[in-house]
C-alpha positions as CSV (number, residue, x, y, z in Angstrom):
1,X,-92.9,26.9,-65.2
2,X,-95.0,28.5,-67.2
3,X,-96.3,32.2,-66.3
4,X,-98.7,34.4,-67.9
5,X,-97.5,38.2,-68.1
6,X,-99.0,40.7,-66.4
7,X,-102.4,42.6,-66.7
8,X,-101.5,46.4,-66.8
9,X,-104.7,47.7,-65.5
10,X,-104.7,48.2,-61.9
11,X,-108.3,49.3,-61.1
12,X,-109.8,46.2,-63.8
13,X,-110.2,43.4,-61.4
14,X,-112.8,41.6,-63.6
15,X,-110.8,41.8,-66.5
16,X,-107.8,40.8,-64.5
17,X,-109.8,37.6,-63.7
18,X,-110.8,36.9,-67.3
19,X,-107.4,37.1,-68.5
20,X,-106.5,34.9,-65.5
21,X,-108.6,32.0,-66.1
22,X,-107.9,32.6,-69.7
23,X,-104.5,31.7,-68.9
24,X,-104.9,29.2,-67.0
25,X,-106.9,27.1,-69.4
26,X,-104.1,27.7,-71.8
27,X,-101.8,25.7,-69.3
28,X,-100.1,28.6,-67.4
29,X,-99.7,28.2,-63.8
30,X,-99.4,31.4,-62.4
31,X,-99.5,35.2,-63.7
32,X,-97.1,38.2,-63.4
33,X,-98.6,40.8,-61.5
34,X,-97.3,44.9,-61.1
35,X,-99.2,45.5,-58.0
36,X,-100.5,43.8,-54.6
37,X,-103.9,44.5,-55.1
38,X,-104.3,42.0,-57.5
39,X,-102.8,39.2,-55.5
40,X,-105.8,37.4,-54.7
41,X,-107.3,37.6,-58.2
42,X,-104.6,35.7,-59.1
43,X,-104.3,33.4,-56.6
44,X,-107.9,32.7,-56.8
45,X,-107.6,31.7,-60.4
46,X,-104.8,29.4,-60.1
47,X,-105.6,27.6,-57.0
48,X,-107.1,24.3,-57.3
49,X,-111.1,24.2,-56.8
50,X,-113.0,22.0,-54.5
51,X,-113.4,19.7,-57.8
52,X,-110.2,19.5,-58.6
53,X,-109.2,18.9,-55.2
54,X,-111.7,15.6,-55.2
55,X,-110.5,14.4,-58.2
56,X,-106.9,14.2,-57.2
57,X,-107.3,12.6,-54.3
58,X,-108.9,9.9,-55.4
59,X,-106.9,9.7,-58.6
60,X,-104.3,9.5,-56.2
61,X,-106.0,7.1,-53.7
62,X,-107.2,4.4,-56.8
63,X,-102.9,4.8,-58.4
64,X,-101.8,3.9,-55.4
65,X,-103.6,0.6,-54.8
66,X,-103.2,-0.4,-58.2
67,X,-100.0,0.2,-58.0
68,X,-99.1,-2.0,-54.6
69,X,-101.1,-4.6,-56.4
70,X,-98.6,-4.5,-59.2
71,X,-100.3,-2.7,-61.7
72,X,-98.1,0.1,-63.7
73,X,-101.6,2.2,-65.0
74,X,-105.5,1.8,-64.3
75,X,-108.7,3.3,-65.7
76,X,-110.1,6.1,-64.0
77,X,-113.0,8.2,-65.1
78,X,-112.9,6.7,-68.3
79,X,-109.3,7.8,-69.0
80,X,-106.0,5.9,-68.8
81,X,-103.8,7.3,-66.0
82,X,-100.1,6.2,-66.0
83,X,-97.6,8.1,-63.8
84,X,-97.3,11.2,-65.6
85,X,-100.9,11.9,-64.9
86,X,-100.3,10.6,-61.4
87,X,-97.9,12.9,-61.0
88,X,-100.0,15.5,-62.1
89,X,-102.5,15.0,-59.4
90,X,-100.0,15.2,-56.8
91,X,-98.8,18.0,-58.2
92,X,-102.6,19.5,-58.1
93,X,-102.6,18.3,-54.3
94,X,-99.3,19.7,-52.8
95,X,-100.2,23.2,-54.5
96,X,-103.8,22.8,-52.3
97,X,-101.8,22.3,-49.5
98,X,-99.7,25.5,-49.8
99,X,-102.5,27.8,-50.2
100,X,-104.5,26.1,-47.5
101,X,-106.8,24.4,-49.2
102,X,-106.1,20.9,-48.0
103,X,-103.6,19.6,-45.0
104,X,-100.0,18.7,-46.2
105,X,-98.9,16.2,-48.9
């Protein structure tokens, strides 16, 4: 898993958030972190949004038909999704579900 290192400046939340959605858009999933005050910086830059959420589902809803009608990939906002990208989704949704942002997976 990859994990961003930490931001050493304990009293620079909004930096803390830069560099945290910074990170994430370079593919980390999560952030080292020297001190409990910046917990929910963090957590709130690497939780899925509302968006996100959306997506995956019905990603995940359209996969699985096409799927148990014996299809292997589909088409799906104008992009090919195969399993990986499946998985991905999934993925996207069991992390929703541990911080409470949607019911269990």
């Amino acid at each position: 898993t990859p994990v961003d290192g930490v931001w050493p400046d304990l009293k620079d939340l909004d930096g803390l958030q830069r560099d945290a959605e910074m990170a994430r858009a370079l593919g980390f999933l999560g952030k080292s972190m020297v001190h409990p005050g910046q917990i929910d910086t963090v957590n709130a830059a690497f939780s899925p949004t509302a968006d996100e959420i959306a997506f995956a589902r019905a990603l995940i809803a359209d996969f699985e038909k096409a799927v148990a009608d014996g299809h292997g990939s589909i088409s799906f906002a104008g992009k090919l999704v195969d399993r990986p990208i499946y998985q991905r989704a999934v993925g996207t949704m069991r992390l929703a579900a541990r911080v409470g942002l949607t019911a269990a997976v």
